[in-house]
LUMBA-96821 format. One record per atom (N, C-alpha, C): z, y, x; chain; residue number from 1; atom name. Coordinates in nm, 4 decimals. Layout:
REM LUMBA-96821
{pt {Z Y X} "A" NUM "CA"};
...
END
This chain:
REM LUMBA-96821
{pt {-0.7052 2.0437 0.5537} "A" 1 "N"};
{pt {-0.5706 1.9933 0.5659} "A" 1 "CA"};
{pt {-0.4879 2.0456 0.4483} "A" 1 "C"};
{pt {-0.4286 1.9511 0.3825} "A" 2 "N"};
{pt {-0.3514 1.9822 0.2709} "A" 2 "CA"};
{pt {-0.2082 1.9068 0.3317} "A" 2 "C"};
{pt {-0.1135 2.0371 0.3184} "A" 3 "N"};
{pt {0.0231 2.0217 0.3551} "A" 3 "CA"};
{pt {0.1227 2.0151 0.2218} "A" 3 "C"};
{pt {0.1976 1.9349 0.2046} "A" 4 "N"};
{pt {0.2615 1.8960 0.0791} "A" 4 "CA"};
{pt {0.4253 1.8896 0.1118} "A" 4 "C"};
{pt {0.5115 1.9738 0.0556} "A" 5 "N"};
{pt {0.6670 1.9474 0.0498} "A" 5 "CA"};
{pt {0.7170 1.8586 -0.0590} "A" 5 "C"};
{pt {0.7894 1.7868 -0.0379} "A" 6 "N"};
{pt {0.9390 1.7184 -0.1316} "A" 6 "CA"};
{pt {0.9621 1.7319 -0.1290} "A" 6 "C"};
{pt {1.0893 1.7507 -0.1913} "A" 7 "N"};
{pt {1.2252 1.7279 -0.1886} "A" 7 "CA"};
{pt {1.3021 1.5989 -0.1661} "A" 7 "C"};
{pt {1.4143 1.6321 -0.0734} "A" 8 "N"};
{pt {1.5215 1.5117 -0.0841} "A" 8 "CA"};
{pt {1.5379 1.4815 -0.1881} "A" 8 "C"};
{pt {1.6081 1.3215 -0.1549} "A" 9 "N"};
{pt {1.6642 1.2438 -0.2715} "A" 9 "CA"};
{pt {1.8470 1.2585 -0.2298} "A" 9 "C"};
{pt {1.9594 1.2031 -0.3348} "A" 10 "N"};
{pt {2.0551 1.2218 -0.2972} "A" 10 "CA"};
{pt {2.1243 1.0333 -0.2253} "A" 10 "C"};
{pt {2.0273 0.9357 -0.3250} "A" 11 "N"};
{pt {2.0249 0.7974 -0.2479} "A" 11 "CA"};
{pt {1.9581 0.8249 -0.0989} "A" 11 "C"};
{pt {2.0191 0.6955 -0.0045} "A" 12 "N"};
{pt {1.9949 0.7270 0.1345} "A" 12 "CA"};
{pt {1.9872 0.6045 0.1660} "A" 12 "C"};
{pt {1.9266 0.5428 0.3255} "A" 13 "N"};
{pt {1.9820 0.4495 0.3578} "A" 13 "CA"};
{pt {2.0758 0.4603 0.4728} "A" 13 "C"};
{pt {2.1517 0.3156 0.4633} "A" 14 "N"};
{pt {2.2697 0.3338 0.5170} "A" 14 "CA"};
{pt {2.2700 0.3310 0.7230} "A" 14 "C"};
{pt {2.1154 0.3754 0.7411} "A" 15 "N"};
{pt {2.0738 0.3576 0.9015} "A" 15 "CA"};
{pt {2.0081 0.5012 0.9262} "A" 15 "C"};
{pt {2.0150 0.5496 0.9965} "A" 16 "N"};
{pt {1.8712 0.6257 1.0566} "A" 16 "CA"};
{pt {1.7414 0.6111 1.0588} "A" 16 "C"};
{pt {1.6846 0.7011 0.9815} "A" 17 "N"};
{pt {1.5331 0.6341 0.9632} "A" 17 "CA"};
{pt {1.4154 0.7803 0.9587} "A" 17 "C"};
{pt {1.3157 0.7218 0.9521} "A" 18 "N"};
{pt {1.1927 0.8603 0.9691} "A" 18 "CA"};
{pt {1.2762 0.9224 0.8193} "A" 18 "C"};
{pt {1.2334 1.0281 0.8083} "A" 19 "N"};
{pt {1.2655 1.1069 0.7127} "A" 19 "CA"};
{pt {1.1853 1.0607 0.5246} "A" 19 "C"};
{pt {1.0593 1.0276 0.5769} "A" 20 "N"};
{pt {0.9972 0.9741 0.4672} "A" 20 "CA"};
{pt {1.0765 0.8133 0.4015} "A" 20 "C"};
{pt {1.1466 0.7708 0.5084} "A" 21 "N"};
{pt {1.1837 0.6647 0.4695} "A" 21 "CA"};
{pt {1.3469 0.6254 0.4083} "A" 21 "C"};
{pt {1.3995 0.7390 0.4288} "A" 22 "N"};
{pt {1.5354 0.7817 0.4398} "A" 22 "CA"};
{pt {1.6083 0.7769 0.3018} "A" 22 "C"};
{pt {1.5229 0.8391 0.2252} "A" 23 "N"};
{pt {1.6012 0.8421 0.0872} "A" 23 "CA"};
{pt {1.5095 0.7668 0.0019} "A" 23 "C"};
{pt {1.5737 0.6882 -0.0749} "A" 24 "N"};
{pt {1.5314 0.6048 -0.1917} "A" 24 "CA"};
{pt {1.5968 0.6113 -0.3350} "A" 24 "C"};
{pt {1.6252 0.6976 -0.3563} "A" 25 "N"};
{pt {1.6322 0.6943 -0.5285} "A" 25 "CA"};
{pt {1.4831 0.7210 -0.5729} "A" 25 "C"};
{pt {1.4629 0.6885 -0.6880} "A" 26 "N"};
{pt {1.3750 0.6628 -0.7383} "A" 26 "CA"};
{pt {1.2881 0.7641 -0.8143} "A" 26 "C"};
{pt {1.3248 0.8851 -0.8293} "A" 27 "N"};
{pt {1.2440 0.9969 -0.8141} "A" 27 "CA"};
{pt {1.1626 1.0422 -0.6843} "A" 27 "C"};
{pt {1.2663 1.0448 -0.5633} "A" 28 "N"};
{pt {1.2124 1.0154 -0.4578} "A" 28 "CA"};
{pt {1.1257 0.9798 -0.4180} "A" 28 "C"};
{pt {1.1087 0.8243 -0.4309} "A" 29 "N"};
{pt {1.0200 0.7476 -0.4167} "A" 29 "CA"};
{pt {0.9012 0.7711 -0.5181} "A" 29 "C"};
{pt {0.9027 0.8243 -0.6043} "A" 30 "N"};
{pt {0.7853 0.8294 -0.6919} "A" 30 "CA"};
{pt {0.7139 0.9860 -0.6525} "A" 30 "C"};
{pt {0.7418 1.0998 -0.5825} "A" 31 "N"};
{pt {0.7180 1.1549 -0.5448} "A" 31 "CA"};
{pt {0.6693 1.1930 -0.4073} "A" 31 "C"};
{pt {0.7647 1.0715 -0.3303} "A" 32 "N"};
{pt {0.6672 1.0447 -0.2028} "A" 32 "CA"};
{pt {0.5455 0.9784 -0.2422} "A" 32 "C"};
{pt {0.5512 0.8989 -0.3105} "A" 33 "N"};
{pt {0.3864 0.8184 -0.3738} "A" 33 "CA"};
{pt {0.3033 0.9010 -0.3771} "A" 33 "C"};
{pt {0.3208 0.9839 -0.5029} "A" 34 "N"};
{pt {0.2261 1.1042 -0.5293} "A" 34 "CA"};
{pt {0.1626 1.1861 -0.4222} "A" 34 "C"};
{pt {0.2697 1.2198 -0.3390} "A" 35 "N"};
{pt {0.2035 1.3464 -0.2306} "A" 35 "CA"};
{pt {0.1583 1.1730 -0.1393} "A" 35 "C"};
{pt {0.1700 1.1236 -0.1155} "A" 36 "N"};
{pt {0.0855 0.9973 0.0021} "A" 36 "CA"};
{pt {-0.0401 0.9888 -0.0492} "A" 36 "C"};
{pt {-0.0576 1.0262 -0.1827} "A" 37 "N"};
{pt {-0.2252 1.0257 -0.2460} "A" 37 "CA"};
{pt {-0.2983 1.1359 -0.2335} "A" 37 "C"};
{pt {-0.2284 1.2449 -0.1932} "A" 38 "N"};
{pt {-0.2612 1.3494 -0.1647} "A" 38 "CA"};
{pt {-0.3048 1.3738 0.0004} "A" 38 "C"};
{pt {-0.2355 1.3265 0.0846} "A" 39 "N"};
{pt {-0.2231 1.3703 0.2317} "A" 39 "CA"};
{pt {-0.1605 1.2471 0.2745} "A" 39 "C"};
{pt {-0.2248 1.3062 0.3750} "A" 40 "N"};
{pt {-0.1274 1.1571 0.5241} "A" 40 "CA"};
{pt {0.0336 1.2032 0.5432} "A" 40 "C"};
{pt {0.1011 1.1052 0.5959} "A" 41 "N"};
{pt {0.2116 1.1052 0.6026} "A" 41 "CA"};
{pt {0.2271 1.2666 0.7455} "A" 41 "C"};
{pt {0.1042 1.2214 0.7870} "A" 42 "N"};
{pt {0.0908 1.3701 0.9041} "A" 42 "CA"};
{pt {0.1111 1.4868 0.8344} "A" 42 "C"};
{pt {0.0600 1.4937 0.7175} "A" 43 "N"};
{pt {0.0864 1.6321 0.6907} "A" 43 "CA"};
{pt {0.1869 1.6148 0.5754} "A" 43 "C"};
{pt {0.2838 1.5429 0.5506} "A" 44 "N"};
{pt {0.3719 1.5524 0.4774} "A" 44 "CA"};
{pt {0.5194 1.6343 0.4999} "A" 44 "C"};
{pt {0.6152 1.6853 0.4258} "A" 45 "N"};
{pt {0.6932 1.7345 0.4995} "A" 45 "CA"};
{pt {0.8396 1.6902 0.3669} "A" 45 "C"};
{pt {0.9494 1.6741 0.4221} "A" 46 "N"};
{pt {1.0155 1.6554 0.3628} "A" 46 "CA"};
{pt {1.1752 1.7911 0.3278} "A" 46 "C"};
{pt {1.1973 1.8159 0.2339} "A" 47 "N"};
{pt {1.2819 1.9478 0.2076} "A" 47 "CA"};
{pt {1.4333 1.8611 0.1877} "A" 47 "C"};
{pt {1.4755 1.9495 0.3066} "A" 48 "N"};
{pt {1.6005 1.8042 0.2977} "A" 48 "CA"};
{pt {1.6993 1.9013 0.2726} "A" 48 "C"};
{pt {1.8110 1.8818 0.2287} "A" 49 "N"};
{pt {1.9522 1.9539 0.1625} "A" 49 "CA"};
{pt {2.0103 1.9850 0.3168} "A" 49 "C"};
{pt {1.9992 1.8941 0.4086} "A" 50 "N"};
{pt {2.1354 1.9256 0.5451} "A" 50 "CA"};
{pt {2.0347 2.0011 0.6449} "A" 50 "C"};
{pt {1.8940 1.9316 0.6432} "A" 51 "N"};
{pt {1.8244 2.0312 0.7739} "A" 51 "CA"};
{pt {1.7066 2.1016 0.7391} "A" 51 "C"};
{pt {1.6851 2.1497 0.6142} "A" 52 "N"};
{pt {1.5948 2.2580 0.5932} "A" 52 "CA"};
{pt {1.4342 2.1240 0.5264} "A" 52 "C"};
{pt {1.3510 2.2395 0.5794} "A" 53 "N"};
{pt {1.2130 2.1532 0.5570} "A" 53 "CA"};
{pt {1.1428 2.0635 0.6887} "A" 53 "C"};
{pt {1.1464 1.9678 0.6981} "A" 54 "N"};
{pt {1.1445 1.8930 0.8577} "A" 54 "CA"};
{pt {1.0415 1.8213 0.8026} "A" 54 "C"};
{pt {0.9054 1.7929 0.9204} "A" 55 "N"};
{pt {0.8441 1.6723 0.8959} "A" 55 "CA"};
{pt {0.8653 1.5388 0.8846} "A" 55 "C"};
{pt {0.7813 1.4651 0.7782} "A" 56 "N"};
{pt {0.8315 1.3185 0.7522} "A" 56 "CA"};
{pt {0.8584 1.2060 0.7916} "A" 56 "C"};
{pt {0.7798 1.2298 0.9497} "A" 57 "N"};
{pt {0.8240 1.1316 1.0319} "A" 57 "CA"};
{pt {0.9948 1.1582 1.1503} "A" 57 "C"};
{pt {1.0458 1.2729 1.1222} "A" 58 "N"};
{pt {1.1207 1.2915 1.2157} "A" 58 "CA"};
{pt {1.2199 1.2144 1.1430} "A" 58 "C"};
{pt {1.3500 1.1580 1.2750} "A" 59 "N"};
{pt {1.3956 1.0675 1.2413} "A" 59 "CA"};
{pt {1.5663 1.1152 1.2215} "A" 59 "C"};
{pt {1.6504 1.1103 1.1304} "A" 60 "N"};
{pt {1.7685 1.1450 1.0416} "A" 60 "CA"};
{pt {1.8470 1.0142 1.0372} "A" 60 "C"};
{pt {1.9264 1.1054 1.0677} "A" 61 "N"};
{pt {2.0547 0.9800 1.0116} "A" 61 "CA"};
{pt {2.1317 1.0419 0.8895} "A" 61 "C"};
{pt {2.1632 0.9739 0.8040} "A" 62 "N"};
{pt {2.2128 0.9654 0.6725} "A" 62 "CA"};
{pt {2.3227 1.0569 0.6791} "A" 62 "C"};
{pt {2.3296 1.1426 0.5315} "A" 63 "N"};
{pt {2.4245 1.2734 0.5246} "A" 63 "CA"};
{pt {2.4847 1.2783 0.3741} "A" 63 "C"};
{pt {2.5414 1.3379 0.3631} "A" 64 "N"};
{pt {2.5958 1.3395 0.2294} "A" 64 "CA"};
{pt {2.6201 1.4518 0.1508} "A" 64 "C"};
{pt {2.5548 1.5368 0.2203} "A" 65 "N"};
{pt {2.5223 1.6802 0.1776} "A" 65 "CA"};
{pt {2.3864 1.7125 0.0738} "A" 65 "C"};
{pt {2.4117 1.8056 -0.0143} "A" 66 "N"};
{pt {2.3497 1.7952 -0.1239} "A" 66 "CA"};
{pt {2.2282 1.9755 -0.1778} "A" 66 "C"};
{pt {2.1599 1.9682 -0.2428} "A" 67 "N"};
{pt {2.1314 2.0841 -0.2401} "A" 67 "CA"};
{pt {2.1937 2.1536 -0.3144} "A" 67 "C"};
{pt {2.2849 2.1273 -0.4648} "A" 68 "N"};
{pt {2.4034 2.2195 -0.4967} "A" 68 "CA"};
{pt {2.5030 2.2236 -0.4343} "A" 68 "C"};
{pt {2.5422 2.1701 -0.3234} "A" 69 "N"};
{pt {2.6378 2.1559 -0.2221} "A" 69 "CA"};
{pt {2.5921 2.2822 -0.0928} "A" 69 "C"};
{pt {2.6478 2.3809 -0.1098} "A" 70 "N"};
{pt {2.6638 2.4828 0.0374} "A" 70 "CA"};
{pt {2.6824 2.4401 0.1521} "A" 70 "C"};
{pt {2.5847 2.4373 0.2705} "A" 71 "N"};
{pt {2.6913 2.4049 0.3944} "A" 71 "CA"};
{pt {2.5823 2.4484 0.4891} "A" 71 "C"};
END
């Protein structure tokens, strides 16, 4: 089992969605690619600015909080 972190993106969509699906800017997305070639979305985990490191399927609603942003 190979476990893989991201990082958030600061693009979002404008609904609640699994976490893997949540942010779309385009680093983002090219980095979820990468680790999906690596591991299943099961062992993926996403490093989010508002709730820490959460797995990729858990489901978020859109924030606007940032990782140079304190909170």
């Amino acid at each position: 089992m190979t476990n893989i972190i991201v990082a958030c993106g600061k693009s979002k969509t404008s609904y609640p969605a699994p976490a893997h699906q949540l942010y779309t800017g385009p680093y983002y997305r090219l980095a979820i690619g990468c680790a999906k070639r690596w591991a299943s979305l099961d062992d993926i985990y996403i490093f989010s600015a508002k709730y820490g490191v959460i797995h990729s399927s858990t489901i978020l609603e859109p924030y606007e909080q940032t990782l140079s942003m304190p909170g």
